[in-house]
Residue, then its C-alpha position, 0 to 999 in steps of 0.5 A: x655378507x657373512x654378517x646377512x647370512x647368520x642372520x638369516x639363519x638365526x632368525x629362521x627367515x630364509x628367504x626374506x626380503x625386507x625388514x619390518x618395523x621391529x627391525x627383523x627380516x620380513x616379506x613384502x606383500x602386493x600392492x593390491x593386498x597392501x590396499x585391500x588391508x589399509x583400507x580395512x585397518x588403516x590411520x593416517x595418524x601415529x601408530x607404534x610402529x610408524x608417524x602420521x606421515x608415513x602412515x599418509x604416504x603409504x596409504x596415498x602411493x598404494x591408493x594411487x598405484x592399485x587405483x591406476x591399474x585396476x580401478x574396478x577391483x579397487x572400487x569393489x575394495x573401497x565399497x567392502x571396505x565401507x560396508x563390509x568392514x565398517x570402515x570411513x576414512x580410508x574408503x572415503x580417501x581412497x573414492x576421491x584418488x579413484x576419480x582421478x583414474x576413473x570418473x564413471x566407476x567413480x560415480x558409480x561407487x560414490x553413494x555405496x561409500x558415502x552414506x550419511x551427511x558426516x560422510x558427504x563432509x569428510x569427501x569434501x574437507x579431504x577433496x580439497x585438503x588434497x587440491x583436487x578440485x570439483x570437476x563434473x563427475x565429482x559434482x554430478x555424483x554429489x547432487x546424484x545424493x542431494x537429491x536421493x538422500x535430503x530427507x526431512x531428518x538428514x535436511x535437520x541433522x546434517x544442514x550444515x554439510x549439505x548446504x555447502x554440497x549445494x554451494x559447490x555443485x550449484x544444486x538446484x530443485x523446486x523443493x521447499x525443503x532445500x530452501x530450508x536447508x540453504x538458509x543455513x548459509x545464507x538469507x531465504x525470504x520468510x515465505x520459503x521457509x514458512x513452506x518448509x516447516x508446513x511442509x515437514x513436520x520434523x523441521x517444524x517440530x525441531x524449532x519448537x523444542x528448541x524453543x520449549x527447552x529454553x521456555x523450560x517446558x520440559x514435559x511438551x519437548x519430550x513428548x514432541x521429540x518422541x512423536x517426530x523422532x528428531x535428531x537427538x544431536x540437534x537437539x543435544x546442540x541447542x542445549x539441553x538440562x540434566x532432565x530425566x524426561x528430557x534425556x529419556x526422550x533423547x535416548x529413545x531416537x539415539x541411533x546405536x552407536x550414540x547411545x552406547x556413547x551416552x549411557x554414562x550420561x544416560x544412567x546420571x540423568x535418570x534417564x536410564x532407571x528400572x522402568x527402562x532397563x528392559x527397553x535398553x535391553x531390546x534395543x541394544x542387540x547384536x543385530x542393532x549394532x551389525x546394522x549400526x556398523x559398530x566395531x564389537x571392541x566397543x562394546x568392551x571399551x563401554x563396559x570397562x569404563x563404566x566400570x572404571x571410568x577412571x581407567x577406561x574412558x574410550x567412547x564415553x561423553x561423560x565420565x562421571x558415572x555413578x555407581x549404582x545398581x542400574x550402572x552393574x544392569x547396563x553393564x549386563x547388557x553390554x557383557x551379553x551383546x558380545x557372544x550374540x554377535x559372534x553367533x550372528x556372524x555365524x553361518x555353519x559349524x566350527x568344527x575341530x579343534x581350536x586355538x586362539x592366540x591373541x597378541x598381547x605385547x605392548x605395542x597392542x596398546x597403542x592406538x590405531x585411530x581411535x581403535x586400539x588392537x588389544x581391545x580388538x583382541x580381546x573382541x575377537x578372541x571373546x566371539x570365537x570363544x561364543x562359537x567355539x566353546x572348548x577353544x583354548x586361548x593363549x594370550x602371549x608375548x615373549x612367552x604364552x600365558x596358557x593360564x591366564x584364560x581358562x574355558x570357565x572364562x566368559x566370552x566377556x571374561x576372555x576380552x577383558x582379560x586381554x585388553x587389562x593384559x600388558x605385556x612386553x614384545x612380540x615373539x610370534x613364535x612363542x605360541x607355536x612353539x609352546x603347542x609344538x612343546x606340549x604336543x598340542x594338537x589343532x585343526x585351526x591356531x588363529x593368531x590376532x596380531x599386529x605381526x612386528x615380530x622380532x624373536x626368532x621367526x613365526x615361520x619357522x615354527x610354523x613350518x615345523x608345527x605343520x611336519x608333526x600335524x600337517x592338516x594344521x591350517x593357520x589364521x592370522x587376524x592382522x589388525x595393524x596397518x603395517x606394509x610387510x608380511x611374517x612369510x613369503x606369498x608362496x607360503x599361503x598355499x604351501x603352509x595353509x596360512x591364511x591372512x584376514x585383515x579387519x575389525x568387523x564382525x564379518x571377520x568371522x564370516x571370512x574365517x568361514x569363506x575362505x578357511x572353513x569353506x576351503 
């Protein structure tokens, strides 16, 4: 007992009621807020802190928990989640259990979560990895989407997926197009699928370039691909040349988040020259890739391994970018997306003063996903920085590096700059002590963390921080899918602490809900 105590009062953390993962004194949180902060910055496989077990086990038992005991506020998460923070797998995970406690709410949910044929899969192949089954309400939805969403495109780019839809769910409708889509899977007399290709021109157009890339009639695909807009991954499938015509037709019916995964192949092929720079430059805008829900971190992540495709190859199909002049254009482009985004998610004045404290400790680095938090950082301290140009940033582990970032630094500047930084523990106090020592005042300190802290309490310091300049308000940025808090619940309210958790853009669009507008 005696042992508990020193500890409790070594670590500043009286009161505390449970141990992170780090193996300091911590708080627990709702079972709500744990679903709500899984379903925006979950993984079911390894992270620093915990193996894919446990992240599974976590993740299923609060699903289940919140699912049973208030269904409609967790679909309402499930669906923000989706759409609002950019997520898929949790979301998609967490549908499935609520059709168990809720089939009607379920339906309901069903098609503001699944969007597109990939998503419609993922339902299926974890439905039955969990031995749930496909009663009516699952199998009334799903033909619910067949029918509203089997357009001439998705019936060519996601065939496949929907030609086991109707399989299970035994859809069926007088429609030639999903006689096209089901001799995927098994035979359909000729005259059917002749109707089909008569019928929608993109079906029919998708076969002939086929066809005309292995004649090797380059110049016709190209302009075919253009003229119909066909799936670019279709085509890609079938096999396609190193053909600068043929890829410059691909890149310009590239969805968002394909071409920003594409342009090392893009710029190798030709395909991306002086003639297509200003079209790239169009294309690739904050709005673009709002709609096209693409994290802001990847566009970091694409920079960087265009610029060192030896060290940073997250995203890329191809690594072999050549080093060019256009190669130094597109990274322009992608540098000059990271502030337009931050300005797009902003709706009123970030008045006062600001700091930024991302984490920069070694455990940022490894990934969540295919998502690794130090890039994160680096995005979100960059976007602040867009909004708030005089902001100080304080990158810090086991100590701040106040001049690592300077207000000279770039939005861009300032994430590479985290992301290249690597550091040792995480000391969540350290950045509130140095303000406290330098008598820094601010009206708001965002803190992007993974919160395993092991020093000696971020609380604490807080507190303290808050006695000497008590109109301080606090804003963590949790980007970690861990299940304990660095304060008790109570300390929100009392402390002006305020917990967001995410990796969209529309995080700063909460930032200015629930902060600024308080």
């Amino acid at each position: 007992m005696n042992n508990i105590v020193n500890t409790l009062k070594k670590f500043r953390f009286h009161g505390a009621e449970t141990i992170n993962l780090a193996g300091a004194l911590a708080w627990n949180k709702s079972d709500r807020e744990l679903a709500h902060q899984l379903l925006m910055t979950g993984s079911f496989g390894n992270t620093y802190y915990a193996t894919a077990e446990a992240n599974l086990s976590l993740a299923m038992s609060t699903f289940h928990k919140v699912a049973l005991e208030d269904p409609t506020w967790f679909a309402g998460a499930l669906v923000e989640a989706r759409n609002d923070g950019f997520m898929r797998t949790m979301p998609i995970i967490g549908l499935i259990i609520l059709r168990k406690y809720a089939p009607d709410i379920f339906k309901e949910a069903f098609s503001m979560i699944i969007h597109t044929g990939g998503d419609l899969e993922d339902f299926l192949t974890f439905t039955r990895a969990m031995g749930m089954g496909f009663g009516r309400a699952v199998k009334s939805a799903i033909k619910e989407w067949i029918k509203h969403n089997t357009n001439e495109y998705y019936a060519v780019k996601y065939r496949r997926q929907i030609a086991d839809a109707i399989r299970i769910t035994h859809f069926e409708e007088n429609n030639p197009i999903y006689d096209y889509v089901v001799a995927y899977r098994k035979h359909i007399p000729e005259e059917k699928l002749i109707a089909a290709y008569k019928q929608y021109p993109q079906i029919s157009a998708t076969e002939l370039v086929k066809n005309l890339l292995k004649e090797k009639q380059y110049d016709k695909a190209s302009d075919i691909i253009v003229r119909y807009r066909l799936d670019p991954a279709t085509i890609i499938g079938s096999g396609v040349p190193d053909d600068p015509a043929i890829w410059q037709a691909l890149m310009k019916v590239m969805g968002t988040g394909m071409l920003i995964g594409y342009l090392s192949k893009l710029i190798r092929t030709g395909a991306i020259n002086e003639d297509t720079l200003p079209w790239l430059k169009d294309r690739l805008t904050a709005k673009a890739l709002y709609k096209a829900k693409t994290f802001p971190h990847r566009i970091i992540t694409t920079a960087l391994a265009l610029k060192n495709p030896n060290h940073y190859n997250f995203y890329m199909y191809t690594q072999d970018t050549p080093d060019t002049g256009i190669t130094t254009e597109v990274i322009n482009i992608l540098k000059a997306i990271l502030p337009e985004i931050g300005k797009l998610m902003q709706n009123t004045s970030w008045n006062g003063r600001w700091i930024v404290a991302p984490d920069i400790s070694g455990s940022m680095t490894a990934p969540i996903g295919s998502n690794i938090p130090s890039y994160i950082a680096g995005a979100m301290a960059g976007m602040i920085r867009s909004i708030v140009p005089s902001a100080k940033i304080v990158p810090w582990d086991t100590e701040v590096y106040e001049d690592m970032v300077t207000l000279k630094d770039t939005p861009f500047d300032v994430a590479e700059k985290i992301v290249t930084a690597s550091g040792g523990g995480t000391f969540m106090e350290e950045p509130v002590r140095y303000m406290i020592h330098r008598k820094i005042r601010a009206d708001y300190i965002v803190f992007i963390t993974d919160s395993m802290e092991w020093g000696e309490g971020w609380l604490g310091y807080w507190i303290k921080y808050k006695k000497i300049f008590p109109d301080a308000k606090a804003i963590l940025i949790r980007v970690d899918p861990y299940e304990t808090n660095p304060f008790p619940e109570e300390a929100k309210k009392q402390h002006d602490i305020y917990q967001i958790y995410g990796w969209s853009p529309t995080v700063l669009k909460w930032i200015e809900t629930y902060v600024l507008a308080a």
